[in-house]
Every structure is written in structure tokens, then in C-alpha cells.
PDB file of N, CA, C, O and CB in Angstrom:
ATOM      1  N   UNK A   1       5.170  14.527   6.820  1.00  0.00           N
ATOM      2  CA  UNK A   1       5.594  14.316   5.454  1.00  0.00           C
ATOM      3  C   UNK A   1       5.068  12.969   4.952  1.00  0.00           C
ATOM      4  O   UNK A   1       5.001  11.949   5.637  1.00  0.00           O
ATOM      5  CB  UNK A   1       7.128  14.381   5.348  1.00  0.00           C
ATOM      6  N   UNK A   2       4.744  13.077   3.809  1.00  0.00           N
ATOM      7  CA  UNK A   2       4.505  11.546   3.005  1.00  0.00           C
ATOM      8  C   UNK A   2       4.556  11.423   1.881  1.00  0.00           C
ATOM      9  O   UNK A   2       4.502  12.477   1.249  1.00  0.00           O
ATOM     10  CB  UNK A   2       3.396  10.924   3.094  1.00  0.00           C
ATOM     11  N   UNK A   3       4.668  10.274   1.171  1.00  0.00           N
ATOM     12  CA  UNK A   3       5.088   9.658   0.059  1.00  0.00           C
ATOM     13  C   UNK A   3       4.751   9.351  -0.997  1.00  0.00           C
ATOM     14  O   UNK A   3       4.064   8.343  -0.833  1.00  0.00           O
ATOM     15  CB  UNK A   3       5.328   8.997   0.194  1.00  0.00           C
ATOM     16  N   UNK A   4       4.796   9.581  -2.006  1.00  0.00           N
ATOM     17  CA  UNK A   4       3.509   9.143  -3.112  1.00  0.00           C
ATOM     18  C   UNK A   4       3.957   7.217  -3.212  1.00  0.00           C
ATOM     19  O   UNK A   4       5.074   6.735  -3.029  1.00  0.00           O
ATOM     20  CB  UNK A   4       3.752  10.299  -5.245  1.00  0.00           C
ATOM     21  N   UNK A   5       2.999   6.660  -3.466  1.00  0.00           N
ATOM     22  CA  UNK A   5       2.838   5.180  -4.374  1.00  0.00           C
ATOM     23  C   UNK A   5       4.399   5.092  -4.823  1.00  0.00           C
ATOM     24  O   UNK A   5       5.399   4.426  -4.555  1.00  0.00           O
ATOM     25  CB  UNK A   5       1.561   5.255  -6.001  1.00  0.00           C
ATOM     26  N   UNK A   6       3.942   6.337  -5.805  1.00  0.00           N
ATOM     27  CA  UNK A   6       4.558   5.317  -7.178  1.00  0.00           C
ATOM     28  C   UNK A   6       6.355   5.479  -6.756  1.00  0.00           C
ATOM     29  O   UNK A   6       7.246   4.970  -7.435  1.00  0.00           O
ATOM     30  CB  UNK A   6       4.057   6.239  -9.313  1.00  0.00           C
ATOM     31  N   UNK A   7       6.539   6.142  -5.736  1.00  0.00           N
ATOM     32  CA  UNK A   7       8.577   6.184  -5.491  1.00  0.00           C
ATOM     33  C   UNK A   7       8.642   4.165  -4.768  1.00  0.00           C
ATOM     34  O   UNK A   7       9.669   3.599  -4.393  1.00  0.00           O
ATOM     35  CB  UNK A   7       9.393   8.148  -3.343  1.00  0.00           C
ATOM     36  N   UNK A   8       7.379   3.624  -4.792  1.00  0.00           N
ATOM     37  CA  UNK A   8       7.822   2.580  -4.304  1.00  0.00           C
ATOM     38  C   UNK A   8       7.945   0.986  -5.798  1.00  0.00           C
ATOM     39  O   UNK A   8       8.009  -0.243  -5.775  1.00  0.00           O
ATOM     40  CB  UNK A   8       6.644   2.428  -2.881  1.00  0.00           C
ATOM     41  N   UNK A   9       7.917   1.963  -6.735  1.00  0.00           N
ATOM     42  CA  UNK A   9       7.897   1.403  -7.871  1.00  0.00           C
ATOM     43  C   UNK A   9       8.940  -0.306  -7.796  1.00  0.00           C
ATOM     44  O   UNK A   9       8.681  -1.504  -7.913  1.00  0.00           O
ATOM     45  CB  UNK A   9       8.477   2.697  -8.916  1.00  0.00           C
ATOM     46  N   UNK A  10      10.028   0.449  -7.564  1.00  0.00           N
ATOM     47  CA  UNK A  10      11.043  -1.150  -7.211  1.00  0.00           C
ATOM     48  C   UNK A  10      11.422  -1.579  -6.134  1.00  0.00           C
ATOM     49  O   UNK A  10      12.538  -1.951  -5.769  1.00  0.00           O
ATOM     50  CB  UNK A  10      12.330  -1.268  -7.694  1.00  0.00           C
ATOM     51  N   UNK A  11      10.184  -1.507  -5.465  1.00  0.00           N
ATOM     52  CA  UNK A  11      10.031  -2.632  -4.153  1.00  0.00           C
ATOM     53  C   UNK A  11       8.655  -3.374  -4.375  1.00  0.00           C
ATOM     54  O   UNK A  11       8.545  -4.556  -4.046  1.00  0.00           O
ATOM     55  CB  UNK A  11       9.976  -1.797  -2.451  1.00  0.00           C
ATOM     56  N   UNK A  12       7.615  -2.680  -4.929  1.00  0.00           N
ATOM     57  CA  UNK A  12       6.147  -3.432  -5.012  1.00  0.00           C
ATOM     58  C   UNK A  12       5.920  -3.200  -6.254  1.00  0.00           C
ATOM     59  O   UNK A  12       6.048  -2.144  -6.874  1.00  0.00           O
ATOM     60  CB  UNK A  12       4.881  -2.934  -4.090  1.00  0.00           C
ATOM     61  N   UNK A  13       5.410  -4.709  -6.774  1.00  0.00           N
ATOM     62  CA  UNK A  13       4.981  -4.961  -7.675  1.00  0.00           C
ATOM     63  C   UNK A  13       4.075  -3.681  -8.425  1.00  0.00           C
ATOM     64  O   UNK A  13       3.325  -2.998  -7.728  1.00  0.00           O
ATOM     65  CB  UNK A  13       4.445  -6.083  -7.327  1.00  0.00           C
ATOM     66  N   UNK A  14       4.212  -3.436  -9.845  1.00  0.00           N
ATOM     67  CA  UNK A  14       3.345  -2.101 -10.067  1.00  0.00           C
ATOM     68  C   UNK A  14       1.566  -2.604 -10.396  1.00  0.00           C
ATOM     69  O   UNK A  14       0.599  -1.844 -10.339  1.00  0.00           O
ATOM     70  CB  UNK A  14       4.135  -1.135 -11.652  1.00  0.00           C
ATOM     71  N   UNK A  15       1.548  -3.611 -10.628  1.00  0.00           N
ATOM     72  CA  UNK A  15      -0.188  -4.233 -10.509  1.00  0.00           C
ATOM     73  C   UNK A  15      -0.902  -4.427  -8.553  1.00  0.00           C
ATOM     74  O   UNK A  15      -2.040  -4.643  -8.138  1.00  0.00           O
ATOM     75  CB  UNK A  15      -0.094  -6.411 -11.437  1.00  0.00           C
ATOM     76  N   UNK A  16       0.462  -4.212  -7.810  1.00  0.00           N
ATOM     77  CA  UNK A  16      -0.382  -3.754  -6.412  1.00  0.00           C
ATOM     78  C   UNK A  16      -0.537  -2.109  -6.493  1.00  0.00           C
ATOM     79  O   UNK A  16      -1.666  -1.637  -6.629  1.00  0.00           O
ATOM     80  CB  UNK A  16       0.582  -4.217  -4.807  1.00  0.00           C
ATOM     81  N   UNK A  17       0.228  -1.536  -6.436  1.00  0.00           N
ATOM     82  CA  UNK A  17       0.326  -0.388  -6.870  1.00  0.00           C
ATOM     83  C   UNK A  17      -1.038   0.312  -7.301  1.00  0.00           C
ATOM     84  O   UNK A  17      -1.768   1.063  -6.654  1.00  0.00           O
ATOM     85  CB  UNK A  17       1.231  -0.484  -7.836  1.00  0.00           C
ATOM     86  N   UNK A  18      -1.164  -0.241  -8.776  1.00  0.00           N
ATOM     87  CA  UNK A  18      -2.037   0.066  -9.106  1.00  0.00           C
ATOM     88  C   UNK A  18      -3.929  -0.634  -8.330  1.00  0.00           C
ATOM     89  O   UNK A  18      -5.018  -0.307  -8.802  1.00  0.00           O
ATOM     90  CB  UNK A  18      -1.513  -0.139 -10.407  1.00  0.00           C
ATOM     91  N   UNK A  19      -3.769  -1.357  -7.411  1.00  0.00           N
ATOM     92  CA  UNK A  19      -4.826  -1.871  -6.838  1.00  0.00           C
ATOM     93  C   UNK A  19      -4.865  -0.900  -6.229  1.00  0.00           C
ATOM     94  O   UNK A  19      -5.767  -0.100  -6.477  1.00  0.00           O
ATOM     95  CB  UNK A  19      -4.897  -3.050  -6.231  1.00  0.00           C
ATOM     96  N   UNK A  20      -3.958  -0.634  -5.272  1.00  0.00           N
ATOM     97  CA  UNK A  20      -3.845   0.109  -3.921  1.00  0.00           C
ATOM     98  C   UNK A  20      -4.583   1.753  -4.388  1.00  0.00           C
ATOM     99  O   UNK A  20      -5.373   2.282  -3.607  1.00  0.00           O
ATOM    100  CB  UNK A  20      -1.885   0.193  -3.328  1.00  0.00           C
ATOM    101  N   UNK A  21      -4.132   2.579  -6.009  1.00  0.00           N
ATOM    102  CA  UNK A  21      -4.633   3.082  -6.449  1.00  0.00           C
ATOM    103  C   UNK A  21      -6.261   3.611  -6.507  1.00  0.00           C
ATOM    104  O   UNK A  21      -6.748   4.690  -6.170  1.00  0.00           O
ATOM    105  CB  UNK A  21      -4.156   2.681  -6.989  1.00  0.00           C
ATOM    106  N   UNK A  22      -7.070   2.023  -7.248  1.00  0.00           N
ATOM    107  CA  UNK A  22      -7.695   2.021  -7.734  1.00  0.00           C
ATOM    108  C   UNK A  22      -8.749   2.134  -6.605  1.00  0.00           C
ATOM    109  O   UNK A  22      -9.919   1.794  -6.782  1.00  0.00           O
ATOM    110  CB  UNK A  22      -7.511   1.249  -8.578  1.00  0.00           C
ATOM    111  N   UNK A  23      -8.370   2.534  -5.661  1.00  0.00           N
ATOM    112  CA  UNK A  23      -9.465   2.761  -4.522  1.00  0.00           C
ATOM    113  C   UNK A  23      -9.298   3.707  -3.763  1.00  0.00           C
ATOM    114  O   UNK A  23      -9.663   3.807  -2.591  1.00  0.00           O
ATOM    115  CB  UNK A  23      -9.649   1.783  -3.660  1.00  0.00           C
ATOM    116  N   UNK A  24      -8.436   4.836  -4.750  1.00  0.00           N
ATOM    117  CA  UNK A  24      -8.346   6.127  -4.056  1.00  0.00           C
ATOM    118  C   UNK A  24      -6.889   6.285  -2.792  1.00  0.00           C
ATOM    119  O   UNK A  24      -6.729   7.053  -1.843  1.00  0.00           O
ATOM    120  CB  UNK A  24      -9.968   6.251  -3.258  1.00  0.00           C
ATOM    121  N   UNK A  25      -6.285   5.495  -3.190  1.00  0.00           N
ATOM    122  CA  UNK A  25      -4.793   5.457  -1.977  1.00  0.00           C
ATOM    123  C   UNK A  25      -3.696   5.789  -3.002  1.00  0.00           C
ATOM    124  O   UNK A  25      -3.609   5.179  -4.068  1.00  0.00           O
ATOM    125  CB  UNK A  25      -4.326   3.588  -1.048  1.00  0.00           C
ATOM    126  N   UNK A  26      -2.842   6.802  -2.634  1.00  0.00           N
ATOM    127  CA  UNK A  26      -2.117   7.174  -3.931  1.00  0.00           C
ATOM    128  C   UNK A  26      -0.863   7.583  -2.822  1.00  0.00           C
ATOM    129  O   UNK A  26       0.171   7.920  -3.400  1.00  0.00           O
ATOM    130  CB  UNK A  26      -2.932   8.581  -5.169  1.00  0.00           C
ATOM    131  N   UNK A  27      -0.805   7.601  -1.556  1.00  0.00           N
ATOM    132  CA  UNK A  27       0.161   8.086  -0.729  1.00  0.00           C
ATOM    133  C   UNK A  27       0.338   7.035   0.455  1.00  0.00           C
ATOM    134  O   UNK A  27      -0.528   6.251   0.843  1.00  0.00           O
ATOM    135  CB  UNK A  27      -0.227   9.510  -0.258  1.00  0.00           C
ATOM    136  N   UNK A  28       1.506   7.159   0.903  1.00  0.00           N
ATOM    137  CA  UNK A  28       2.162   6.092   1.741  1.00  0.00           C
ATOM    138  C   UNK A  28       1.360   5.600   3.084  1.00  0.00           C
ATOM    139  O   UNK A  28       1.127   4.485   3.550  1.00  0.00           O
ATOM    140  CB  UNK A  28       3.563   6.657   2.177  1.00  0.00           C
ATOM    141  N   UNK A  29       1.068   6.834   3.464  1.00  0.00           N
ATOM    142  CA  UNK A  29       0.313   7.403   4.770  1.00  0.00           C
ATOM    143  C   UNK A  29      -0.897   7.141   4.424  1.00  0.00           C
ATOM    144  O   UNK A  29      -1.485   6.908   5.480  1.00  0.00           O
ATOM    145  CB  UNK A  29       0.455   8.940   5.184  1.00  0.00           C
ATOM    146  N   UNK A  30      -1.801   7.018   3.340  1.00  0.00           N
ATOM    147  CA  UNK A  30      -3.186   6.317   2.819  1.00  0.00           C
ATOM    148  C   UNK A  30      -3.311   5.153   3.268  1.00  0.00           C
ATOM    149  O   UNK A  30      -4.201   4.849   4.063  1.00  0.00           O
ATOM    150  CB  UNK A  30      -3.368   6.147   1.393  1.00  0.00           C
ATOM    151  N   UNK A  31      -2.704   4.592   2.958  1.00  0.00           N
ATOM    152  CA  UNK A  31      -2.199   3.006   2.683  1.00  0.00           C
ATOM    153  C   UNK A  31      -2.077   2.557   4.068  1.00  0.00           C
ATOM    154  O   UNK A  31      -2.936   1.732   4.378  1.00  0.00           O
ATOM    155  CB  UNK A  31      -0.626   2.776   1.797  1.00  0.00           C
ATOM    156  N   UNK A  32      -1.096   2.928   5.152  1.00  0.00           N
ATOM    157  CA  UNK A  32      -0.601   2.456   6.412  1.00  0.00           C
ATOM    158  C   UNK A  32      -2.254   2.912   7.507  1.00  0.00           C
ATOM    159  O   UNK A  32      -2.717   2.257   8.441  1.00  0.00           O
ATOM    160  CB  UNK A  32       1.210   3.470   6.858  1.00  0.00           C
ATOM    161  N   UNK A  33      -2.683   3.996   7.021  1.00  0.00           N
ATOM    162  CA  UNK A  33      -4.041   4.371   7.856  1.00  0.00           C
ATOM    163  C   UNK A  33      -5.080   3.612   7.565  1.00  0.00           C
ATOM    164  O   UNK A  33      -5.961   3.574   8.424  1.00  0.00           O
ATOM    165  CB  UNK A  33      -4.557   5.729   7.661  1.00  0.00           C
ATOM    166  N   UNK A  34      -5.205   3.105   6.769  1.00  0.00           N
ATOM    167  CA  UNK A  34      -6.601   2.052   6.549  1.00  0.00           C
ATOM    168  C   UNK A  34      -6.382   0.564   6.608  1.00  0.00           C
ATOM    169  O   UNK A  34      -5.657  -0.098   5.865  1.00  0.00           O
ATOM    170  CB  UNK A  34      -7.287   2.239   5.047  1.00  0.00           C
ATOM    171  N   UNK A  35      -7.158   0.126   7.658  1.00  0.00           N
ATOM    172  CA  UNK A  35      -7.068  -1.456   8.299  1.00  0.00           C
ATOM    173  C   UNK A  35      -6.710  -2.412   6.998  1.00  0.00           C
ATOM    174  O   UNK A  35      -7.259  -2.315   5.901  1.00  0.00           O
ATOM    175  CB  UNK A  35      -8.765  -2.039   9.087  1.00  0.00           C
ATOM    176  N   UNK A  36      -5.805  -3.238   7.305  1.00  0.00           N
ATOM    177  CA  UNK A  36      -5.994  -4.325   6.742  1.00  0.00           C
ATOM    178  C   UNK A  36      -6.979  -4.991   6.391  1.00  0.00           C
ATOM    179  O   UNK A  36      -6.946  -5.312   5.203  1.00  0.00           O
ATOM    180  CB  UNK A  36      -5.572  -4.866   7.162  1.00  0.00           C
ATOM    181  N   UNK A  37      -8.117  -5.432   7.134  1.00  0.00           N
ATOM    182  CA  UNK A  37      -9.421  -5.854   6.874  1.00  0.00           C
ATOM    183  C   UNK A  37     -10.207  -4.961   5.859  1.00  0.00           C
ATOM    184  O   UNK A  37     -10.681  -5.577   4.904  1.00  0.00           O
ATOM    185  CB  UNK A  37     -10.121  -5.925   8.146  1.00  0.00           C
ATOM    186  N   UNK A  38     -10.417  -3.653   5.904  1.00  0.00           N
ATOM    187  CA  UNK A  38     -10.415  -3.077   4.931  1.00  0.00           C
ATOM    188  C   UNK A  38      -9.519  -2.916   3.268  1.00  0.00           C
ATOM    189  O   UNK A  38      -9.931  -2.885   2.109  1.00  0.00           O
ATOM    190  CB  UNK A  38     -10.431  -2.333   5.577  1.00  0.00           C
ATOM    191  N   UNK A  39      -8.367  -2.856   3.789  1.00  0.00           N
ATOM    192  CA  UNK A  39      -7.938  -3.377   2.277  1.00  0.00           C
ATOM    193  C   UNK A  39      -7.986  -4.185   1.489  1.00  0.00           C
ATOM    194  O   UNK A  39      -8.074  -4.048   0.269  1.00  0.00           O
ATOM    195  CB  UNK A  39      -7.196  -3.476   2.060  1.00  0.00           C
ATOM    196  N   UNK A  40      -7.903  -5.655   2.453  1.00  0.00           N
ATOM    197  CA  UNK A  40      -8.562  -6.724   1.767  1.00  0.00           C
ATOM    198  C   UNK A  40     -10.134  -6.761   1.161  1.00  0.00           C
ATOM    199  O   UNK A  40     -10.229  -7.048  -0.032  1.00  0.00           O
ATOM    200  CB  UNK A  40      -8.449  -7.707   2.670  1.00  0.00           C
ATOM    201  N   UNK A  41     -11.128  -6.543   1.762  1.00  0.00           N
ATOM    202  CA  UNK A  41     -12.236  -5.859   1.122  1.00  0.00           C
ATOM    203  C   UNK A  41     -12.261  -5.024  -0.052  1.00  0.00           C
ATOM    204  O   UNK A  41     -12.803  -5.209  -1.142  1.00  0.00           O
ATOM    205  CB  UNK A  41     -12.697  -5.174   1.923  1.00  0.00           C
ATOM    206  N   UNK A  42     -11.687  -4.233   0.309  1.00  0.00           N
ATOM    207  CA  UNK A  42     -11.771  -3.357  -0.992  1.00  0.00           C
ATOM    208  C   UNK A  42     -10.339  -3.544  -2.323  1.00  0.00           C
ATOM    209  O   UNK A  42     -10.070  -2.599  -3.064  1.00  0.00           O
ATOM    210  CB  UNK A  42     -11.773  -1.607  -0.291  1.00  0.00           C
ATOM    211  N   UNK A  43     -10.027  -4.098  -2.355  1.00  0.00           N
ATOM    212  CA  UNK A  43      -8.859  -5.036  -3.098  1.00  0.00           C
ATOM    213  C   UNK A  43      -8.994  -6.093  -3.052  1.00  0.00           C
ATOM    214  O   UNK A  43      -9.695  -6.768  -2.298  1.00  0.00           O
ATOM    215  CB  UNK A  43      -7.641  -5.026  -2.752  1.00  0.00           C
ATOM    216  N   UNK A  44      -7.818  -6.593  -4.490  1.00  0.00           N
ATOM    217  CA  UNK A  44      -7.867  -7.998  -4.374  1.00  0.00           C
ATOM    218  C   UNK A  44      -6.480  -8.615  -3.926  1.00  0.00           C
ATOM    219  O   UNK A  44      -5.780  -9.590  -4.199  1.00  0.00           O
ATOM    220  CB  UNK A  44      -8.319  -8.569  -5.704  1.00  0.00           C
ATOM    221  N   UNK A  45      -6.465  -7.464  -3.050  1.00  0.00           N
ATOM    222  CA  UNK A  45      -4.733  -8.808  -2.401  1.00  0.00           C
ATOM    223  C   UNK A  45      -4.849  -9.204  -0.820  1.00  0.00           C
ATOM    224  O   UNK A  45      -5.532  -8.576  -0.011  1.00  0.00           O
ATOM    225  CB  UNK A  45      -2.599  -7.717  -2.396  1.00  0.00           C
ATOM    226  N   UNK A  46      -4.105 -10.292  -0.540  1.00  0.00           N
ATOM    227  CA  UNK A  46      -4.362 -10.761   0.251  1.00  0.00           C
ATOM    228  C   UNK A  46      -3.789 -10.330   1.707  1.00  0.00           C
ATOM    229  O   UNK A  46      -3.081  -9.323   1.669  1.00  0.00           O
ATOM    230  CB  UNK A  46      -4.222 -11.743  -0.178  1.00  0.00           C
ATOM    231  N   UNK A  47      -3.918 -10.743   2.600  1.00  0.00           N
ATOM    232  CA  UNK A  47      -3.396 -10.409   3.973  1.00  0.00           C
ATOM    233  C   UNK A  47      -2.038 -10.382   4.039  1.00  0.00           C
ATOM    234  O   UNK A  47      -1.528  -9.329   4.421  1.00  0.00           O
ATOM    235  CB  UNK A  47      -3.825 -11.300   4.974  1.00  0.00           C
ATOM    236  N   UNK A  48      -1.306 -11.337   3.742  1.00  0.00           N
ATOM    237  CA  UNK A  48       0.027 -11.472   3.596  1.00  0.00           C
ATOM    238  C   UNK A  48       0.514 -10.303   2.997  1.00  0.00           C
ATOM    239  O   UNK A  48       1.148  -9.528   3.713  1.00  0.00           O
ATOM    240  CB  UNK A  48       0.373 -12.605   2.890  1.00  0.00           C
ATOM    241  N   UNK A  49       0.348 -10.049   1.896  1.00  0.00           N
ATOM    242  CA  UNK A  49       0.770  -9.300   0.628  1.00  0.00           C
ATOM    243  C   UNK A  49       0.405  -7.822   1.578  1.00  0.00           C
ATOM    244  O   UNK A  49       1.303  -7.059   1.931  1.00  0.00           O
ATOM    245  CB  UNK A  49      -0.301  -9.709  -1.130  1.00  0.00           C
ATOM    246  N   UNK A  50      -0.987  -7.603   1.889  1.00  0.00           N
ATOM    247  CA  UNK A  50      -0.895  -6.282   2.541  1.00  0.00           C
ATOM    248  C   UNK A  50      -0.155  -6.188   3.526  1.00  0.00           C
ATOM    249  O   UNK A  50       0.287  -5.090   3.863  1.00  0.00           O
ATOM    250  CB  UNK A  50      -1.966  -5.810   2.943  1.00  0.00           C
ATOM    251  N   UNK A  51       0.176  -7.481   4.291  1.00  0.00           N
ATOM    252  CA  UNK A  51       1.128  -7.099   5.523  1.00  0.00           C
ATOM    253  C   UNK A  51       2.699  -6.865   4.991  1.00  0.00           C
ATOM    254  O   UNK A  51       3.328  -6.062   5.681  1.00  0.00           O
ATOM    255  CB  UNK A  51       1.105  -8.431   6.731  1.00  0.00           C
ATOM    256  N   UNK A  52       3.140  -7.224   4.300  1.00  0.00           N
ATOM    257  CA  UNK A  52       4.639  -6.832   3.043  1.00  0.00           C
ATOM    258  C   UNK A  52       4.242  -5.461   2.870  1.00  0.00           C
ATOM    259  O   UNK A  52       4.824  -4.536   3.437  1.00  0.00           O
ATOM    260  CB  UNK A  52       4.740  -7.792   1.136  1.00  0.00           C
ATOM    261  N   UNK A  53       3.312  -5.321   2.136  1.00  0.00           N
ATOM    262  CA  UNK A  53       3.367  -4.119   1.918  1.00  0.00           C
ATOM    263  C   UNK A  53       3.484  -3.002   2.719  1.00  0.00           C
ATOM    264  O   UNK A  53       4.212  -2.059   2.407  1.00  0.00           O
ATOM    265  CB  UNK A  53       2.631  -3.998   1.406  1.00  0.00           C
ATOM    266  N   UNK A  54       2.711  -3.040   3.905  1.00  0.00           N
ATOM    267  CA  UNK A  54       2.230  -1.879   4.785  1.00  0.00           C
ATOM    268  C   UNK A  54       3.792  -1.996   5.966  1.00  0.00           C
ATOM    269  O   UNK A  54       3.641  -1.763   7.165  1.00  0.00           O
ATOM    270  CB  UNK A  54       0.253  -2.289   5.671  1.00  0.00           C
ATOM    271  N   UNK A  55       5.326  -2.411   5.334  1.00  0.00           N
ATOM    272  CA  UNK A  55       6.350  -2.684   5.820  1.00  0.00           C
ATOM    273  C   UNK A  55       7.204  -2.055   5.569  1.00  0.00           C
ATOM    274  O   UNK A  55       8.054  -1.443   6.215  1.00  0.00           O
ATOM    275  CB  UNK A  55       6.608  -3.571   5.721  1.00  0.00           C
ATOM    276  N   UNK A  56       6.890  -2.263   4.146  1.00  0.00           N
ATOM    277  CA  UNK A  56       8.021  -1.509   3.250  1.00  0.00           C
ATOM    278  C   UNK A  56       7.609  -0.349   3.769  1.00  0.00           C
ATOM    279  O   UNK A  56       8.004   0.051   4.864  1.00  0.00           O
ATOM    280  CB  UNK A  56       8.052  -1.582   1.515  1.00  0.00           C
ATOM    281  N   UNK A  57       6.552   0.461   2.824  1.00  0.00           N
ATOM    282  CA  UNK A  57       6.029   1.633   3.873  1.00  0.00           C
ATOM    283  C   UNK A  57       6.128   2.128   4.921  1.00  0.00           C
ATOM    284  O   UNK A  57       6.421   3.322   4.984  1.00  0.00           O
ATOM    285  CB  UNK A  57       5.266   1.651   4.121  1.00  0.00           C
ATOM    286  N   UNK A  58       5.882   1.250   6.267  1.00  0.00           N
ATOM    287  CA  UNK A  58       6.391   2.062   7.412  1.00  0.00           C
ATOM    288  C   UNK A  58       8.210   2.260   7.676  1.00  0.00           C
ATOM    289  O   UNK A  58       8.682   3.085   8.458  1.00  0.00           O
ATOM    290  CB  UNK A  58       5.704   1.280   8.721  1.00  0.00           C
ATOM    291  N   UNK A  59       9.131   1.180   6.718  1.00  0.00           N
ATOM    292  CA  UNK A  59      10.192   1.379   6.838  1.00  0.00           C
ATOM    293  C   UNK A  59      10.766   2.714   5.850  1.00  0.00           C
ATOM    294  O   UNK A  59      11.961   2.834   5.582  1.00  0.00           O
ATOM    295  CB  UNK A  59      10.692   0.118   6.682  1.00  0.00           C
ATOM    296  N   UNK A  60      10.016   3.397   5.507  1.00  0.00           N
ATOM    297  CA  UNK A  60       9.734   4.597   4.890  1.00  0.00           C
ATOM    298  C   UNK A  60      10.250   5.663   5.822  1.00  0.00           C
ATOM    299  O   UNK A  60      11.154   6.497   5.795  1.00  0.00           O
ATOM    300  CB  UNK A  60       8.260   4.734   4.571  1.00  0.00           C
ATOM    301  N   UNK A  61       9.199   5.250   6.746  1.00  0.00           N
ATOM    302  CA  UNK A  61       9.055   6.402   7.961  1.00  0.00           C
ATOM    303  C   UNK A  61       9.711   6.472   9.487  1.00  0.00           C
ATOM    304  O   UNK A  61       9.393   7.076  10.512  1.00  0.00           O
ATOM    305  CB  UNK A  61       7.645   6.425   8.272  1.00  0.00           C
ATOM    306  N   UNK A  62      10.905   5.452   9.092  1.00  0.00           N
ATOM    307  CA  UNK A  62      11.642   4.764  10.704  1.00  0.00           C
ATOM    308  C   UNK A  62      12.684   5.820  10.516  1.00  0.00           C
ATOM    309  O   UNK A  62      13.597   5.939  11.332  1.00  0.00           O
ATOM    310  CB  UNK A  62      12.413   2.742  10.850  1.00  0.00           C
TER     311      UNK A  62
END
């Protein structure tokens, strides 16, 4: 099972959201499968911020 983005509306900011988007990641399980090093590359947020993020998310799936 997995999650769309946008149910994480009031936990992450909606301008990550929409980054995380804008490169084709629209589901929870998108997002947690592609490296950090890669996200940072292909986005503009930072390590930190992807590591918050990719938290909330897996606390999704605990």
C-alpha cells in the first residue's frame, strides 16, 4: 500500500511537496525509494530537509 504526497499536506511544507512533485514523485513510496543524493540533485532541498522528510513518511508505514 502507499500514499499519495499531498495527505502529507500538514506535516510538509506544500512548496516541498511541490519540489518532490516536480520530478515525477507524487507517492510516499517514490520518495523513500530514491537516494537522498539523488534527491538533492534533482531538487532544491537540502539533506537535512530530505532527511525530515523521508521520516515523516516512513512513520507512515511503522
Amino acid at each position: 500500500m502507499d500514499v499519495d504526497l499531498d495527505e502529507f499536506a500538514d506535516e510538509i511544507d506544500t512548496w516541498i511537496l511541490d519540489e518532490l512533485k516536480g520530478i515525477g514523485l507524487d507517492t510516499a513510496k517514490s520518495v523513500l525509494d530514491m537516494s537522498n543524493a539523488d534527491l538533492i540533485s534533482r531538487t532544491e532541498l537540502e539533506q537535512e530537509t530530505i532527511e525530515e522528510i523521508k521520516k515523516i513518511l516512513e512513520a507512515e508505514f511503522e
